[in-house]
MARVOGU-373125 format. One record per atom (N, C-alpha, C, CB): residue in three letters; x, y, z. Coordinates in steps of 0.001 Angstrom, whole numbers, plus 500000, padded with zeros to 6 digits. Glycine has a CB too. Layout:
BEGIN
ALAXYZ/...
end
This chain:
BEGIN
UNK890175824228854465/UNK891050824476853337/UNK891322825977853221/UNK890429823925852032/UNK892362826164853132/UNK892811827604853136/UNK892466828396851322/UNK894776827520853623/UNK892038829366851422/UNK891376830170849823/UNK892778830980849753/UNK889521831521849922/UNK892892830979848461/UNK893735831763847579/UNK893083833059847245/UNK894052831010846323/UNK893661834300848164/UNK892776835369847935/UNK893877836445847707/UNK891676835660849168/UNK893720837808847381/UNK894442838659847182/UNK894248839669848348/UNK894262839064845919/UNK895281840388848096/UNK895290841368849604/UNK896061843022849068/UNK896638840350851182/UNK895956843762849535/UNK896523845548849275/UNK897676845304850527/UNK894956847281849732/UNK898968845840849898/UNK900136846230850982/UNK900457847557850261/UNK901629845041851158/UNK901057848288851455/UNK901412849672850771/UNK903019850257851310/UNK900077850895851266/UNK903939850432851291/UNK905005850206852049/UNK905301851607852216/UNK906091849293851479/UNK904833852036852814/UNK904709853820853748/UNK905541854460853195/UNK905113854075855490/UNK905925856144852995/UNK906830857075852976/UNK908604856781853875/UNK905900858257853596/UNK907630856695854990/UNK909261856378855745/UNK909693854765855664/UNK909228856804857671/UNK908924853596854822/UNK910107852318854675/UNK910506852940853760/UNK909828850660854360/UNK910115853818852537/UNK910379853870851439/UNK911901854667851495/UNK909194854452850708/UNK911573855324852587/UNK912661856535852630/UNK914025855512853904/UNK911618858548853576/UNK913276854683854568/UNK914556854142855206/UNK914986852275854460/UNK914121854128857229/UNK914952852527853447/UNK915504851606852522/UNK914913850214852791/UNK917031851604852617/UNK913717850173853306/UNK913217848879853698/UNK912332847952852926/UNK912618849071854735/UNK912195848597851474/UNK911974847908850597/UNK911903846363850014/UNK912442848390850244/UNK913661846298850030/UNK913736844822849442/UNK913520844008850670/UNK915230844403848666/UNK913905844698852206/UNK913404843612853463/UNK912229843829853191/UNK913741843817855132/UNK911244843906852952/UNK909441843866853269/UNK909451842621852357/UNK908161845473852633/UNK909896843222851438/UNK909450842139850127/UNK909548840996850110/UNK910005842221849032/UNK911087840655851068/UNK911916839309851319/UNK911043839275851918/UNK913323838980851840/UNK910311839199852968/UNK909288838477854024/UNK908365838380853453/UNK908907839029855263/UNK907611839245852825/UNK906366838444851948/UNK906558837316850771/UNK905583839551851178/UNK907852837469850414/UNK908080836302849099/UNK908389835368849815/UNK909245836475847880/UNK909252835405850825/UNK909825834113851334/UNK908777832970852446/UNK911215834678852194/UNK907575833809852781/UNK906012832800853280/UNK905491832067852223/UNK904571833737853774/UNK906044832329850519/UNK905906831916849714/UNK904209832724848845/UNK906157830519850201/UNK904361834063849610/UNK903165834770849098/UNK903312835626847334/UNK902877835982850417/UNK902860835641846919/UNK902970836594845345/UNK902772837622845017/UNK902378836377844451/UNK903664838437844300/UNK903225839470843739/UNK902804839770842367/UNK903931840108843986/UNK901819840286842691/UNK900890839935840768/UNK900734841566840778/UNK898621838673840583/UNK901043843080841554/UNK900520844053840955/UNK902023845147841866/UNK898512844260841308/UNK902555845721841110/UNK903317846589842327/UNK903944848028841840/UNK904677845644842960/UNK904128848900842214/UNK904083850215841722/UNK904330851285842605/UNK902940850432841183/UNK905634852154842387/UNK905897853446843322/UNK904805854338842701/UNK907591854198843230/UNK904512855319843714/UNK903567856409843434/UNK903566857318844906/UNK901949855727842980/UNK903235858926844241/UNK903848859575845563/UNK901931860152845211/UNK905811860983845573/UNK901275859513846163/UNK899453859750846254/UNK899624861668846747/UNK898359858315848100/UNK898543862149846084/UNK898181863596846924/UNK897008863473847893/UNK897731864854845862/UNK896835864620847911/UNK895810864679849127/UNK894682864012849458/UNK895354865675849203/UNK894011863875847806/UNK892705863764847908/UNK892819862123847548/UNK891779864855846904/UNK894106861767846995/UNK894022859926847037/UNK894210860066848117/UNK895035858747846281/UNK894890860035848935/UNK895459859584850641/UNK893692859728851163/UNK897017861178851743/UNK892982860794850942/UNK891305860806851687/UNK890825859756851408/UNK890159861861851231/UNK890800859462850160/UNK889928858082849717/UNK890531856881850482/UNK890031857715847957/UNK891519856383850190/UNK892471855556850868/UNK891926855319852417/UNK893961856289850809/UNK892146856312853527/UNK891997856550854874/UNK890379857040855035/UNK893150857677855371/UNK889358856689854153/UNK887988857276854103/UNK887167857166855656/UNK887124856405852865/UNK887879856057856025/UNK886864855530857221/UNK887496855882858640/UNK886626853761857147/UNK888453856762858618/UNK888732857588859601/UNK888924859275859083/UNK890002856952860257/UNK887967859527858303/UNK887827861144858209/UNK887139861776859118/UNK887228861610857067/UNK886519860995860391/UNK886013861798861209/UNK886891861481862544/UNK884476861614861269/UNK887995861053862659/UNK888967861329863571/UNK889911862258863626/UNK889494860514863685/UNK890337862718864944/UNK891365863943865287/UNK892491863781864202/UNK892083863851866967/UNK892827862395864330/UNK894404862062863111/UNK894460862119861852/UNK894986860723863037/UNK892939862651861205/UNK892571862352860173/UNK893878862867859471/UNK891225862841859849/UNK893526864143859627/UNK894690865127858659/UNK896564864772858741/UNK894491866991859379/UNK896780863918860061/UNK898084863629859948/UNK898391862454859440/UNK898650863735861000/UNK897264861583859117/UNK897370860397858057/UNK897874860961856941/UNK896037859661857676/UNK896615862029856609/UNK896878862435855184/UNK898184862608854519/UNK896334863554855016/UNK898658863455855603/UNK899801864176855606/UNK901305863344855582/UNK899645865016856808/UNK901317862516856475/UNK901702861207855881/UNK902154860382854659/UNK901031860791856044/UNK901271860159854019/UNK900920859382853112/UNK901605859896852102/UNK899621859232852938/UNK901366861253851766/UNK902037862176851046/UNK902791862975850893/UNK901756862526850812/UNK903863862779851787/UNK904994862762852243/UNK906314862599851336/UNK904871861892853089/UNK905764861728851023/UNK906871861033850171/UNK906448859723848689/UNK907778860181851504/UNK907271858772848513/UNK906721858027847557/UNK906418856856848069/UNK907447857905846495/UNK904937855717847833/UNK904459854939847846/UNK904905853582847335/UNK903704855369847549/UNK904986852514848137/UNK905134851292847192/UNK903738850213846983/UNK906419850395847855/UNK902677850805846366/UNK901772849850846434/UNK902086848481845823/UNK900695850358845906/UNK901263847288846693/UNK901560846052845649/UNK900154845375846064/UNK903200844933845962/UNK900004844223845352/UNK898811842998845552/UNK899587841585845528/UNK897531842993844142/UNK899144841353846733/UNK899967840459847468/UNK898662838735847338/UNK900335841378849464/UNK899159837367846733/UNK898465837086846134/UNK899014835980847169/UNK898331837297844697/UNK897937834858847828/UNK898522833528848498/UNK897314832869849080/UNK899700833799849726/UNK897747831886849581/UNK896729831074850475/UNK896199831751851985/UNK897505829627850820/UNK895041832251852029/UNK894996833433853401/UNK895871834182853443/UNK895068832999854780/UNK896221834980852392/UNK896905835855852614/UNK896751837479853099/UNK897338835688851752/UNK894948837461853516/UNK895002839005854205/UNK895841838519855663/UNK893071839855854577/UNK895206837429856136/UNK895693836707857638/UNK896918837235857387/UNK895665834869857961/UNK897769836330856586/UNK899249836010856527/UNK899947837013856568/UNK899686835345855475/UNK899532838187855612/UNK900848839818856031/UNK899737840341857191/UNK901222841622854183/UNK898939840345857667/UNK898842841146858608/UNK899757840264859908/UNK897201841501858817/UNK899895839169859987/UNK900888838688860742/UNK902071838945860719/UNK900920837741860703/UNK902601839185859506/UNK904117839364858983/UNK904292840543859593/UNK904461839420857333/UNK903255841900859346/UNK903397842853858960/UNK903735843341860922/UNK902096843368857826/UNK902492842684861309/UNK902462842583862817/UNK901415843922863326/UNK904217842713863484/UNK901291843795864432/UNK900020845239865299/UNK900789846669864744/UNK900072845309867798/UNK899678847806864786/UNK899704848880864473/UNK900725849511864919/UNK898772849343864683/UNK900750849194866494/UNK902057850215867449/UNK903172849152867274/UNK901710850616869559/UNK904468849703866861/UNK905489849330866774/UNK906078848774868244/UNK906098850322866132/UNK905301849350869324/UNK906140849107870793/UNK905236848377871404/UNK906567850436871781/UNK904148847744870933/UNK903427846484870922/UNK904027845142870044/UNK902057846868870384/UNK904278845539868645/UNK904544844360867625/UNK906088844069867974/UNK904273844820865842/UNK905778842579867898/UNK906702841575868596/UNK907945841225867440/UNK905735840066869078/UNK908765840810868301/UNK910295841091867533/UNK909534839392866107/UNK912570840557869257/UNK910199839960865112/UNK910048838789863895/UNK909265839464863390/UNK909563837247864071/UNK908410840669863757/UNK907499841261862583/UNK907789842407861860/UNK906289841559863015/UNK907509843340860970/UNK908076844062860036/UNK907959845281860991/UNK907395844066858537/UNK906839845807861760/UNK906655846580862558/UNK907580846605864209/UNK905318846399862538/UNK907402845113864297/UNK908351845056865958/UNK909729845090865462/UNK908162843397867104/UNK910683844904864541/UNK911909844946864125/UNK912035845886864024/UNK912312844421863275/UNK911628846891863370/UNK911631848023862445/UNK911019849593862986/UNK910760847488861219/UNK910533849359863747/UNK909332850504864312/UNK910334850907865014/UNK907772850115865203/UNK909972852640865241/UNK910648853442866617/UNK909794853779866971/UNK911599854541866675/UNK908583853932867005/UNK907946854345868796/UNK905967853968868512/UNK908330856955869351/UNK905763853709869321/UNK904494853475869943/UNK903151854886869217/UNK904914853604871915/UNK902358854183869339/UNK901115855151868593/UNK900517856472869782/UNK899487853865868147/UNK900941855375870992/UNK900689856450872572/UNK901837857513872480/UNK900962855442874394/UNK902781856732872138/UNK903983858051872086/UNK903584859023870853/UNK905801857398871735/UNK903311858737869838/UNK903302859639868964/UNK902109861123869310/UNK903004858739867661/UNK901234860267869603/UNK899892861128870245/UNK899926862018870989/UNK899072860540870922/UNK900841861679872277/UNK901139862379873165/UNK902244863758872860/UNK901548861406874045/UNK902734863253871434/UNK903736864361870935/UNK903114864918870438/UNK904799864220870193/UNK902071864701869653/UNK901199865465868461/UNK902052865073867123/UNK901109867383868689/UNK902225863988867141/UNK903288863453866233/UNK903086862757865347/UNK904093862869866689/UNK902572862633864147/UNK902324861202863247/UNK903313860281863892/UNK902669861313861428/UNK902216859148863441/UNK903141858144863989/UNK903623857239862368/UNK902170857036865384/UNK904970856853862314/UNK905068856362861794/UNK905399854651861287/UNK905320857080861776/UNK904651854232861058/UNK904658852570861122/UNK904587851483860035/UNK903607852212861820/UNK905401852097859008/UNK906066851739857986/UNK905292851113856634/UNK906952850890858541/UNK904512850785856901/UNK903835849849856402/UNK901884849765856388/UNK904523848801857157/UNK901304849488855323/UNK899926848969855638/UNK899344848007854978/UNK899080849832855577/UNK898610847160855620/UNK897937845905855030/UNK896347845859855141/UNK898511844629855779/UNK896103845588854162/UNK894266845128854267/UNK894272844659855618/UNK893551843673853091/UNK893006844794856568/UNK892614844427857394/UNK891519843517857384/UNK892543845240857895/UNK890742843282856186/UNK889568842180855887/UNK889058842194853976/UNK887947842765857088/UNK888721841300854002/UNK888705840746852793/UNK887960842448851845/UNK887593838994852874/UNK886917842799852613/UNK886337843932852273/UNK887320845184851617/UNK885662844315853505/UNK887914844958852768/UNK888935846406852514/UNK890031845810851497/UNK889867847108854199/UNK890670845017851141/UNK891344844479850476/UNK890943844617848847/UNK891379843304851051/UNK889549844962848867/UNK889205844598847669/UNK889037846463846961/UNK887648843407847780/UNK888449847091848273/UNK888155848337847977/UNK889930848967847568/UNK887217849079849427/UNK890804848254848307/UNK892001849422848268/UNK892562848695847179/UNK893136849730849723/UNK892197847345846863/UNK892987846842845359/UNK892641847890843964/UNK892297845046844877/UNK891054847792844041/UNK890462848637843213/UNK890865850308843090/UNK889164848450843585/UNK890867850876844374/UNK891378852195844339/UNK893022852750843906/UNK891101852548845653/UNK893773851477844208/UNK895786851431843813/UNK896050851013842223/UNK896840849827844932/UNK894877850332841781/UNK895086849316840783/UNK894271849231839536/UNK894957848159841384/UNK894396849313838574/UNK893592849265837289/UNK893890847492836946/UNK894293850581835907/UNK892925846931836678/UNK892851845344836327/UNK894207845034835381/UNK891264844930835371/UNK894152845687834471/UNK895371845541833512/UNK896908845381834458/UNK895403847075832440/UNK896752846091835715/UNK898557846446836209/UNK898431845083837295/UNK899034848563837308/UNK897442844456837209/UNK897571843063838154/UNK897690841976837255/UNK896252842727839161/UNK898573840489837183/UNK899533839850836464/UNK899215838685837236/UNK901027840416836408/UNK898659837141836293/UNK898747836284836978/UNK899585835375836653/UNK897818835938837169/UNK900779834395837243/UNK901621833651837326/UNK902062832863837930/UNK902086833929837241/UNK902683832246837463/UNK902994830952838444/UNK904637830846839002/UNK902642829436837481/UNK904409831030840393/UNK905842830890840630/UNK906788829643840601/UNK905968831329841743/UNK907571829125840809/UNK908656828085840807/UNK908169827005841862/UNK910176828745841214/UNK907666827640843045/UNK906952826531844521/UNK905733826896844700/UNK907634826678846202/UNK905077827120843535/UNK903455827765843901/UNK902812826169844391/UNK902358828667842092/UNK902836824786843610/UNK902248823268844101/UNK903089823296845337/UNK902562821726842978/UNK903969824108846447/UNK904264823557847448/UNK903535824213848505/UNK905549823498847567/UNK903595825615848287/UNK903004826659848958/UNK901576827207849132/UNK903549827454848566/UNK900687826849847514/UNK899278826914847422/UNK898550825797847011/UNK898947827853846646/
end
């Protein structure tokens, strides 16, 4: 039986900045997944550290950072039946020139994480999703005060959950 769990999406500086907004959204609403928490915010330095905590001892550390804060944030809490599984599928693999056409990353992505590296380049890849129930919970808590998350019932929630 599949669990009804919640999940952290964050829709990067550059979807934000290349208008990819209402497409992200259409693909997570239309798997029939929910949004119960969602909010622009342009994070500084020291949120983007917390956020990326578990790669502060990598070379990229600082061009995550840098990243992140860039520009403005679309955090949301993405609410469904397996739904860390479900957008990390949507969302698709890290390198854009790996993730396969139908995913938010293989549609959407311009270049590979090898390419970026090799430039000294952030890479940019539009998008981020919880990777396990763990982290899902830590980055809900860190984006989200209990009050700005909303529970409801959508129109096909008995078809979908």
């Amino acid at each position: 039986m599949m669990a009804i769990e919640r999940t952290f999406v964050a829709i990067k500086p550059d979807g934000v900045r290349r208008g990819l907004i209402g497409e992200i959204i259409k693909r997570l609403e239309q798997r029939g997944l929910k949004i119960v928490g969602m909010k622009m915010i342009w994070v500084d330095e020291k949120f983007a550290s917390e956020h990326y905590f578990e790669h502060k001892d990598k070379s990229f550390f600082g061009r995550l950072k840098e990243y992140l804060t860039s520009g403005p944030v679309i955090a949301m809490v993405i609410e469904g039946a397996d739904s860390i599984s479900v957008v990390r599928k949507i969302v698709g693999p890290t390198s854009g020139d790996i993730a396969p056409p139908g995913t938010i990353r293989g549609d959407f992505g311009h270049m590979g994480v090898k390419h970026a590296d090799e430039k000294g380049r952030t890479y940019f890849n539009l998008i981020h999703a919880s990777d396990n129930k763990k982290n899902a919970e830590r980055e809900i808590k860190l984006w989200f005060k209990p009050e700005e998350l909303h529970t409801y019932k959508r129109v096909d929630e008995d078809e979908v959950m």
